[in-house]
C-alpha positions in Angstrom: 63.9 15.0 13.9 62.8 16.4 10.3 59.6 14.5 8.5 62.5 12.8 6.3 64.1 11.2 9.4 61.1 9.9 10.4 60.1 8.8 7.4 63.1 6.7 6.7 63.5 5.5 9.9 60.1 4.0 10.0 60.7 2.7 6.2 64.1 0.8 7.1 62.4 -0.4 10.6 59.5 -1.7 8.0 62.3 -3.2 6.0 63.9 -5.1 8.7 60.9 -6.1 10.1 59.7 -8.6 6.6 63.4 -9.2 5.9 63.5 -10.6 9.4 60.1 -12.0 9.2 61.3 -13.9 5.7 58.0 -14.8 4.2 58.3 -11.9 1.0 61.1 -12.3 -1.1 64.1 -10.1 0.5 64.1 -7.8 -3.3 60.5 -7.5 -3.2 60.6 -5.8 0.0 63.5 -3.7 -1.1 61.8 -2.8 -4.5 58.9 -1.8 -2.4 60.2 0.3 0.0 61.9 2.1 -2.9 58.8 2.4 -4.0 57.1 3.8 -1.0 60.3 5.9 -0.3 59.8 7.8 -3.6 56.1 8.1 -3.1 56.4 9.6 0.4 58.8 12.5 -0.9 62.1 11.1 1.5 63.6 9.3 -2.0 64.0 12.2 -5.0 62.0 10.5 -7.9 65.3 11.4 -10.4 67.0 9.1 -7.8 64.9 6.2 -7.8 66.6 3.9 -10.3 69.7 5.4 -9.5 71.4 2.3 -7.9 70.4 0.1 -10.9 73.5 1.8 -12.6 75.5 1.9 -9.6 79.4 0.9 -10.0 78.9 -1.7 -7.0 75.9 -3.6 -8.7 77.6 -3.9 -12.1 80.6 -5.2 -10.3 78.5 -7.9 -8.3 77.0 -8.9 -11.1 80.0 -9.2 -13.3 81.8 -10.9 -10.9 79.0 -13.6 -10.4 79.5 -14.6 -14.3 83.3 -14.7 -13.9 82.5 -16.8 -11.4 80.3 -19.0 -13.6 83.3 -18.7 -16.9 86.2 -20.4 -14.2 83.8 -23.4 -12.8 82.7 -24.0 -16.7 85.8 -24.3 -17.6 87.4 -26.9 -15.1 89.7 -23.9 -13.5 88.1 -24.8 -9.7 87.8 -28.4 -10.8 91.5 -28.4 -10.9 91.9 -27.6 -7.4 89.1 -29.3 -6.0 89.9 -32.6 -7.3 93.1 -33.0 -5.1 90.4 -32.6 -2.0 88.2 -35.7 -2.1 90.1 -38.1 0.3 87.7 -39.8 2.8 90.8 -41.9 4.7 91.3 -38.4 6.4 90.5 -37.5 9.8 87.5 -35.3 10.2 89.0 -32.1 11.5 92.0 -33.2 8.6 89.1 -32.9 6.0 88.0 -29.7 7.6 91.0 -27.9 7.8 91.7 -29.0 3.9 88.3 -28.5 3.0 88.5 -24.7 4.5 91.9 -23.4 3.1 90.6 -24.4 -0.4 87.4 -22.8 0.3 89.0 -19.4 1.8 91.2 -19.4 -1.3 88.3 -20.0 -3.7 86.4 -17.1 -1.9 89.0 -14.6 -2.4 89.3 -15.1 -6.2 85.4 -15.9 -7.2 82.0 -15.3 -5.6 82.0 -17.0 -2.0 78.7 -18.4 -2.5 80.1 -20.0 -5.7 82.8 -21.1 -4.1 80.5 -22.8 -1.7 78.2 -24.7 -4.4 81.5 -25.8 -5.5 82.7 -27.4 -3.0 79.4 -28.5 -0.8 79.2 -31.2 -3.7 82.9 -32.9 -3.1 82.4 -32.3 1.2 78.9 -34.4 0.8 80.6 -36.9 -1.3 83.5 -37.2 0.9 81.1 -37.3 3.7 79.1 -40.6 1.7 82.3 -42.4 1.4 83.5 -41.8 5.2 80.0 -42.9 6.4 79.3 -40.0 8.2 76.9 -37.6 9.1 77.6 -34.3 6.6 76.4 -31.9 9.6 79.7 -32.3 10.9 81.5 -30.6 7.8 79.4 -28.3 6.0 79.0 -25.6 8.5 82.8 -25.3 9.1 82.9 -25.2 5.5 80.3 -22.5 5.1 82.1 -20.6 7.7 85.6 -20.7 5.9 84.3 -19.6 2.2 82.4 -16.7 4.1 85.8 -15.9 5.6 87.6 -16.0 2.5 85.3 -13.6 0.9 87.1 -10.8 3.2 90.6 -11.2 2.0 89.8 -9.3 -1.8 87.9 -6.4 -3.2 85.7 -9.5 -5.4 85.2 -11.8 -2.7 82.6 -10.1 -1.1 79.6 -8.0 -2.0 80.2 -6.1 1.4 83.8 -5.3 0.6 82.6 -3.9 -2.7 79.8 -1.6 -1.3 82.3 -0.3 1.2 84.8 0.2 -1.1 82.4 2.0 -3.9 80.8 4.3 -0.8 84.8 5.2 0.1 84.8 6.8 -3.4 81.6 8.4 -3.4 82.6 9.8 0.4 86.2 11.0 -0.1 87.6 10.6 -4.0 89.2 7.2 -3.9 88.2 3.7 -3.8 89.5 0.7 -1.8 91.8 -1.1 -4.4 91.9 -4.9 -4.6 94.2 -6.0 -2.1 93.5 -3.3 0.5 91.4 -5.7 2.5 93.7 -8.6 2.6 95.9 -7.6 5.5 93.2 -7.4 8.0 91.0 -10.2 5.9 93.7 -12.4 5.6 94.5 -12.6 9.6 90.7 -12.8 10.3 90.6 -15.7 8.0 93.2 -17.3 9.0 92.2 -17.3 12.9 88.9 -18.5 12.0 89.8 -21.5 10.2 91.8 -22.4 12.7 89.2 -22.1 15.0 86.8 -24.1 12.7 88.8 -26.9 11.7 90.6 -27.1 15.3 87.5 -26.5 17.9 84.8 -25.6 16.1 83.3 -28.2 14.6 83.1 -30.2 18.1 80.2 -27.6 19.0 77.8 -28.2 15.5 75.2 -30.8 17.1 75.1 -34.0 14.9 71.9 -34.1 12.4 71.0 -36.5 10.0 72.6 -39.9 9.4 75.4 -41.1 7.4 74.6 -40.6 3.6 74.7 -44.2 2.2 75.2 -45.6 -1.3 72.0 -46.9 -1.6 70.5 -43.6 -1.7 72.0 -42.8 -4.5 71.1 -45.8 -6.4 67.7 -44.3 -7.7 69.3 -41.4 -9.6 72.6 -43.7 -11.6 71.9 -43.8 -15.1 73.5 -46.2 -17.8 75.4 -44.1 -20.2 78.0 -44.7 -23.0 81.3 -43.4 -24.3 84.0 -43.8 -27.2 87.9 -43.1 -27.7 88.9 -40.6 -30.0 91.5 -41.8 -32.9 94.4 -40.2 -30.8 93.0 -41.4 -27.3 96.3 -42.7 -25.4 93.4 -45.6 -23.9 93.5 -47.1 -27.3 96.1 -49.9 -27.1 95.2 -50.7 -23.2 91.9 -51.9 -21.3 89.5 -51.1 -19.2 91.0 -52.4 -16.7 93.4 -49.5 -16.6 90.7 -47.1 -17.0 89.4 -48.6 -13.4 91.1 -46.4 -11.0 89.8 -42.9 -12.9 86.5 -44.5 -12.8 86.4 -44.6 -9.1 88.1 -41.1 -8.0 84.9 -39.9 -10.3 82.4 -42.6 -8.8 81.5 -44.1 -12.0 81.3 -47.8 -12.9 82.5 -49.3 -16.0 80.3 -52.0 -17.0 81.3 -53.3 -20.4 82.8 -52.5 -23.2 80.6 -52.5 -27.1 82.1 -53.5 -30.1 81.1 -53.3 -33.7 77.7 -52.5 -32.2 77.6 -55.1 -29.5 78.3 -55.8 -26.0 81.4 -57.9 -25.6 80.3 -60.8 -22.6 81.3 -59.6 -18.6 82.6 -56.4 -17.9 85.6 -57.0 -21.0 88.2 -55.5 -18.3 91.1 -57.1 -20.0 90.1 -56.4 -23.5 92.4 -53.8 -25.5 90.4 -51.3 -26.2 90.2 -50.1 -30.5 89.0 -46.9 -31.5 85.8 -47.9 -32.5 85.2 -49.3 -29.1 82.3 -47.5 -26.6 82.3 -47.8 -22.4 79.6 -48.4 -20.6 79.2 -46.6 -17.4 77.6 -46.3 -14.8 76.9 -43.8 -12.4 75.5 -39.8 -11.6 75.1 -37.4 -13.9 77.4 -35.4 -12.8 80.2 -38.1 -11.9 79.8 -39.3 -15.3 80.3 -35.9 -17.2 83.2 -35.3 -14.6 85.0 -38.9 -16.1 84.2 -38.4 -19.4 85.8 -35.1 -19.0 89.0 -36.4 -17.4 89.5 -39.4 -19.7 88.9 -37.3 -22.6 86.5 -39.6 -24.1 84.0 -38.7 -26.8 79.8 -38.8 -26.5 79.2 -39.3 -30.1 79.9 -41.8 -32.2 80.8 -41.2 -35.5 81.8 -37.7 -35.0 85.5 -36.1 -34.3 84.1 -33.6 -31.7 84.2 -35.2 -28.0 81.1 -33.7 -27.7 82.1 -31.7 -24.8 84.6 -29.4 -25.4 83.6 -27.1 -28.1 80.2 -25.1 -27.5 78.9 -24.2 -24.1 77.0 -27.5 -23.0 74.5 -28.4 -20.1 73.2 -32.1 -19.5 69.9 -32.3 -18.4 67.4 -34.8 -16.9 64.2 -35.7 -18.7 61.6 -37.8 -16.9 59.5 -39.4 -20.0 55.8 -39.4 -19.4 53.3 -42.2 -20.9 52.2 -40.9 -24.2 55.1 -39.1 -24.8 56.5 -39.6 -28.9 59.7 -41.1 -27.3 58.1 -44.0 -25.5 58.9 -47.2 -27.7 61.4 -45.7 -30.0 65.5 -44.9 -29.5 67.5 -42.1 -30.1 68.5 -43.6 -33.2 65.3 -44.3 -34.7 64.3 -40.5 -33.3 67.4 -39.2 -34.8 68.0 -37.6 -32.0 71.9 -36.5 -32.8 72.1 -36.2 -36.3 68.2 -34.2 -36.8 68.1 -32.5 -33.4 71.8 -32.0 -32.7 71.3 -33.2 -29.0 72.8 -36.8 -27.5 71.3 -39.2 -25.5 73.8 -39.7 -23.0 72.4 -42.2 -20.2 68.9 -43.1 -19.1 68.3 -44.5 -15.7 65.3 -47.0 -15.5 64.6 -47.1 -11.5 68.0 -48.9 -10.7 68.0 -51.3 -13.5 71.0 -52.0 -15.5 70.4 -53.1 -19.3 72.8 -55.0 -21.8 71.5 -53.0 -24.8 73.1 -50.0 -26.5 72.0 -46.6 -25.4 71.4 -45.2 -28.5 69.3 -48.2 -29.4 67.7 -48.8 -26.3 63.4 -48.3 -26.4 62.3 -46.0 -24.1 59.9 -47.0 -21.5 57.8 -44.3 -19.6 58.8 -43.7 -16.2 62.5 -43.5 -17.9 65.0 -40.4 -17.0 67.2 -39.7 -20.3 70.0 -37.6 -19.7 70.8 -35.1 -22.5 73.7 -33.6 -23.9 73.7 -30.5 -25.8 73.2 -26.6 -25.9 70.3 -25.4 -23.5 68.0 -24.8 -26.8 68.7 -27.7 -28.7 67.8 -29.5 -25.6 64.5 -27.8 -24.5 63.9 -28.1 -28.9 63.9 -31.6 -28.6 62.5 -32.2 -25.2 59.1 -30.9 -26.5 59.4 -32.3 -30.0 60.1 -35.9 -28.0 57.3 -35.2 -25.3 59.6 -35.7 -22.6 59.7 -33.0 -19.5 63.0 -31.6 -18.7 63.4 -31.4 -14.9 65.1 -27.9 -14.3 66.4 -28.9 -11.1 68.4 -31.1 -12.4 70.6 -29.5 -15.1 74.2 -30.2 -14.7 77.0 -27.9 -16.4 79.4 -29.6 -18.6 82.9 -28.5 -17.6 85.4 -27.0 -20.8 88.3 -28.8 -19.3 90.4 -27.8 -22.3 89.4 -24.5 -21.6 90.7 -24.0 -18.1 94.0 -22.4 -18.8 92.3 -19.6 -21.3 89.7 -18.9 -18.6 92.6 -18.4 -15.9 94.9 -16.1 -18.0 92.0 -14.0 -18.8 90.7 -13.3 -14.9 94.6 -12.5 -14.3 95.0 -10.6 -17.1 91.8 -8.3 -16.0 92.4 -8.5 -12.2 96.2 -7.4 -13.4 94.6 -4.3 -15.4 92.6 -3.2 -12.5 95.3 -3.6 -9.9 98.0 -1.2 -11.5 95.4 1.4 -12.3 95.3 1.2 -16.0 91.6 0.1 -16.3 88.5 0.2 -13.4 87.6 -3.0 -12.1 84.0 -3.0 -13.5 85.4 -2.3 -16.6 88.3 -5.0 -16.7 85.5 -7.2 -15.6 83.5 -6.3 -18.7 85.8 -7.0 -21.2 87.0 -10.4 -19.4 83.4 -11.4 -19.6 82.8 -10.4 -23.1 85.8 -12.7 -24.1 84.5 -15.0 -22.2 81.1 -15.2 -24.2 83.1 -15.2 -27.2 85.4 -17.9 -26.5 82.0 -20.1 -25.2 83.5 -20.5 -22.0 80.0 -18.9 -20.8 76.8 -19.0 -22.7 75.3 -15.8 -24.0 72.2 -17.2 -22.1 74.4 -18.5 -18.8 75.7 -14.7 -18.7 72.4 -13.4 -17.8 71.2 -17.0 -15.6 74.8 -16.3 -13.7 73.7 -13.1 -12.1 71.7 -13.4 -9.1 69.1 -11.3 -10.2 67.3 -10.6 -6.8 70.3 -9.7 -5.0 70.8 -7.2 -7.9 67.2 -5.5 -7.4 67.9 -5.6 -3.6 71.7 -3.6 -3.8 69.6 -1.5 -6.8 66.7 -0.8 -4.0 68.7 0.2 -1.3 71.4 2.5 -2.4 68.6 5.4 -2.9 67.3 5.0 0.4 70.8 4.8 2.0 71.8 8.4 0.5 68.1 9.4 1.1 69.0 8.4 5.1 72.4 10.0 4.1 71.2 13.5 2.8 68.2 13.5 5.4 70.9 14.0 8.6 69.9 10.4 9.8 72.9 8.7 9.3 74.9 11.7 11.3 71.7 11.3 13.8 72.5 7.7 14.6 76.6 8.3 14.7 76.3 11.4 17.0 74.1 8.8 19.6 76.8 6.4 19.3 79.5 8.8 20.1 77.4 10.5 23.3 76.8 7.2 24.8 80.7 6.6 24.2 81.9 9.9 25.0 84.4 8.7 27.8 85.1 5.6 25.7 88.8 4.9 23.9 88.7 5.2 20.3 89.2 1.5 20.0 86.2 0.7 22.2 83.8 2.8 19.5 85.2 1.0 17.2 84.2 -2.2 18.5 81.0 -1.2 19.2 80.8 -0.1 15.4 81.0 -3.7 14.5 79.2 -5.3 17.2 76.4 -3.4 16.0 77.1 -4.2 11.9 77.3 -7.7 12.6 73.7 -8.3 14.8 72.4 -6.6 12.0 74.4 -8.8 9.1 72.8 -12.0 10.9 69.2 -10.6 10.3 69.2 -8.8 7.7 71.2 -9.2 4.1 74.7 -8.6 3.9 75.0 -5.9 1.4 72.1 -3.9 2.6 74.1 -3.5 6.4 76.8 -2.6 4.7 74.6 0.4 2.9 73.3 1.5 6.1 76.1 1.0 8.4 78.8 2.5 6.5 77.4 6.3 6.8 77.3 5.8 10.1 80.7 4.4 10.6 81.9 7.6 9.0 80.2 9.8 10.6 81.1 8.5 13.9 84.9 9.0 12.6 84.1 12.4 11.6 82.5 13.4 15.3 85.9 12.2 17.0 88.2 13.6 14.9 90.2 10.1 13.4 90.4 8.7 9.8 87.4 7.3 8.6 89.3 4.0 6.8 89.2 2.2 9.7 85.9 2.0 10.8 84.8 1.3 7.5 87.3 -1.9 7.1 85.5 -2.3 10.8 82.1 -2.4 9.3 83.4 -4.6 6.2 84.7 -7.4 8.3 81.6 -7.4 10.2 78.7 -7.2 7.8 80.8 -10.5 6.2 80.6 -12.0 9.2 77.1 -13.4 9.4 77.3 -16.5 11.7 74.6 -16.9 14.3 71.6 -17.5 11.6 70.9 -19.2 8.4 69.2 -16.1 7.1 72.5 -13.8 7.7 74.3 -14.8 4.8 73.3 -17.2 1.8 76.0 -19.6 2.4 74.4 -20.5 5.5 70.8 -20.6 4.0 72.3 -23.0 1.3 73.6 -25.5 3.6 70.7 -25.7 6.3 69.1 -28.3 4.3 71.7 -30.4 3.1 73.5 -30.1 6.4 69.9 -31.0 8.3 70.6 -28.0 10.6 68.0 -26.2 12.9 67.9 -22.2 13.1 69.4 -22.7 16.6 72.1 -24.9 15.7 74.4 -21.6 13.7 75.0 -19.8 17.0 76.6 -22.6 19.0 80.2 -22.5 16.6 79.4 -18.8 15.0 79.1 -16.7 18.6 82.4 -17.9 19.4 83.7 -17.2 15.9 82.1 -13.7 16.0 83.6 -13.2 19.8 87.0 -14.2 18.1 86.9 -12.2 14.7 86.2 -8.7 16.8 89.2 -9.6 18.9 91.4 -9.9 16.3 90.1 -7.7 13.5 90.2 -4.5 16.1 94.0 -4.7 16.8 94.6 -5.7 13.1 92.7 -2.9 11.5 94.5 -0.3 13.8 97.6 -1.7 13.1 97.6 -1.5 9.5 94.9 1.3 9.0 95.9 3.9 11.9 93.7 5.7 13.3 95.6 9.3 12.5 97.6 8.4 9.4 100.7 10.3 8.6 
């Protein structure tokens, strides 16, 4: 082997090594061994920062803030809504909970898709009285599976696709994955929601209502002029109320609470709710009843500019403590409403706005990111950045759908590139405040960004070195006497062991040079063995560390390291036996 062999070999074994290890951050090790690739002569220093312009990074990263434009505007919200249903049986709500989920993670980001919808599976879980152990895994699973059926699904699927153009002229199109995806997928589910689930040891206990009693705040709402709940009375109001979790609690009139809960009052248009409950079931009703935040105002106070509601704990000292928003001013000099405040549990018969604060209060705040952190420090009051809560564009949802068609229609019949068509849907989405110019950039997953970035130098560096046709012409001597279809398995048994140790993207970088090379040595088209080593660096299911999904739900889901291979072996068993007939089937091995 040349120096540069060696070099890289060692670099990459260095690289699995602390990715595996876990305790640097996964793009500070890549960033580093860029780093000490270009320093040790094996990386061309022109190439460092090569991957930083890369078509595959822009396109990851533009399709994490499309992502972020069709949950802000209530798109996913649309479908998700018809999910929640806690009478159903539990491998019923799996099944459900997975073809949404697949169908999510074809169309946006899988890990968005996830977030999504690990929300309304815990929720469900609450209001069945059982453990959520038993749901999210399946559910991680199915989104991870869904990924594979487009060209956006997946960051894997876009690497692959990006290296087939770079290798041979022409890219992988959209839908060229969805064949073999789509079957994979479909199996899997299956498997999940029929079998699966049975092998996921229970952890936890049952998530009950009184857990959740620390974090409901008080909060208040009006009716617009043209509100069709003018006329009728909270009472009729009740059933909306509970689909989003919320309590109504009274009803204020002329500046004062009306006595009881008022349910068979008629509501006027100068009336206000008052509710009770999460943040964000309370932005989620408030959104579906079309109700207004401000009073006073024509503007519901959540439909126009891009909005976040945030949590403020209020420390002793603090300027708000003995004063209420509408002695602070709060709406009318800082431009920011005080929503709700939740006082450890307590309900209060006073109005919101005219409430004094106490330390120890939450407030939840309505308004723009900066208008909010503005008045946070000119109130005293610390913002607690874990708990920001988007406020969904409802109104919005049917702009932000035509748009992602329109661009996923313009990249499909060849009349614009996708990272371009993905640009442009992007910049209207900014301009039509579906996404913050601020959320843009918070959208991206920065650190998966520097990690792609890191890697794709050292991947053509292995490339251009001979070390990627090193490792394929070992493969195809120790399968000499072997049937094509037989190296092709063992293609992908190798890509996935890697993809459940080490990052997704970064075994696709490595492993799809090698997949092609292997092709090349035995004389068949290359296409398949890269779909081969798509479907497999997706398919990430006997650790947490694998693939994000699974790293998000291990603490929710109260799951040990050990607990991923008892349902994902299977599923991994299952998706090589079906993806290797599938991909020869409709991605032959010696095309015409």
């Amino acid at each position: 082997m040349t120096y540069e062999q060696v070099f890289i070999f060692a670099l990459l074994g260095l690289v699995f090594v602390f990715l595996v290890w876990g305790r640097v951050r996964y793009d500070l090790v890549a960033f580093g061994a860029l780093v000490i690739g270009v320093a040790g002569g094996a990386v061309p220093a022109e190439n460092a920062f090569a991957g930083f312009g890369h078509e595959a990074v822009v396109i990851i990263a533009l399709v994490l803030i499309v992502s972020r434009a069709l949950v802000n505007s209530g798109a996913v919200e649309l479908i998700a809504q018809y999910v929640v249903d806690a009478g159903r049986a539990l491998s019923a709500h799996i099944g459900v909970m997975a073809v949404v989920g697949a169908v999510l993670s074809a169309v946006i980001n899988n890990v968005a898709a996830l977030v999504i919808l690990m929300t309304l599976d815990m929720e469900t879980a609450r209001k069945a009285k059982r453990s959520p152990s038993l749901s999210l895994m399946p559910l991680s699973f199915a989104t991870i599976l869904g990924g594979m059926i487009t060209l956006i699904g997946t960051p894997p699927n876009i690497v692959i696709a990006q290296y087939r153009e770079r290798a041979f002229g022409e890219a992988f199109s959209m839908f060229d994955f969805t064949p073999v995806g789509l079957i994979c997928a479909i199996v899997g589910i299956a498997f999940v929601a029929g079998f699966g689930w049975r092998l996921i040891p229970q952890r936890g206990q049952a998530v009950q209502e009184s857990e959740k009693e620390s974090g409901l705040f008080v909060a208040e709402a009006g009716f617009s002029d043209k509100s069709d709940w003018v006329g009728k009375t909270p009472r009729d109001l009740v059933d909306l109320a509970e689909e989003n979790d919320v309590a109504i609690l009274g009803l204020v009139r002329r500046g004062k609470r009306l006595p009881g809960f008022a349910l068979r009052e008629e509501i006027k248009k100068s009336d206000r709710l008052v509710l009770e409950g999460d943040p964000a079931s309370i932005e989620s009703f408030i959104g579906n009843a079309k109700l207004k935040v401000s009073s006073g105002t024509k503007s519901d106070g959540l439909a126009g500019k891009s909005m976040t509601l945030v949590e403020a704990i209020v420390p002793d000292g603090a300027r708000a403590v003995g004063r209420s928003a509408q002695d602070m001013r709060l709406f009318r000099g800082r431009d920011v409403s005080l929503l709700g405040v939740s006082r450890q549990g307590q309900r209060f018969r006073e109005r919101v706005r005219k409430l004094a604060i106490e330390p120890g209060d939450v407030l939840l705040l309505l308004g723009t990111e900066t208008r909010i952190a503005d008045a946070a420090d000119w109130m005293g009051v610390l913002p607690l950045a874990e708990k920001s809560h988007t406020v969904i564009q409802r109104r919005k949802a049917a702009l932000a759908i035509g748009i992602f068609v329109v661009a996923i229609a313009l990249s499909v019949f060849g009349l614009l590139p996708l990272a371009v068509s993905l640009a442009g849907a992007v910049c209207l989405y900014a301009i039509f405040n579906i996404v913050s110019a601020r959320a843009v950039y918070d959208s991206v997953e920065w650190p998966v960004i520097v990690l792609l970035a890191s890697l794709i130098p050292i991947g053509l560096a292995l490339e251009d070195s001979g070390g990627t046709a090193l490792i394929a012409e070992t493969i195809v001597e120790q399968t000499a006497s072997w049937p094509t279809w037989a190296i092709l398995t063992v293609v992908m048994i190798v890509t996935m062991t890697m993809s459940d140790f080490l990052n997704n993207v970064a075994t696709a970088l490595i492993t799809a040079p090698i997949a092609v090379g292997v092709a090349g040595s035995i004389g068949v088209s290359a296409d398949p063995f890269l779909m081969g080593v798509a479907v497999a660096a997706s398919c990430a299911f006997l650790t947490p560390i694998g693939h994000k999904n699974n790293t998000i739900i291990m603490g929710p889901g109260g799951y040990h390291f050990g607990d991923y291979w008892r349902m994902g072996l299977p599923l991994e068993v299952l998706i090589i036996a079906v993806s290797v007939p599938a991909i020869l089937f409709f991605w032959p091995l010696n095309p015409a």
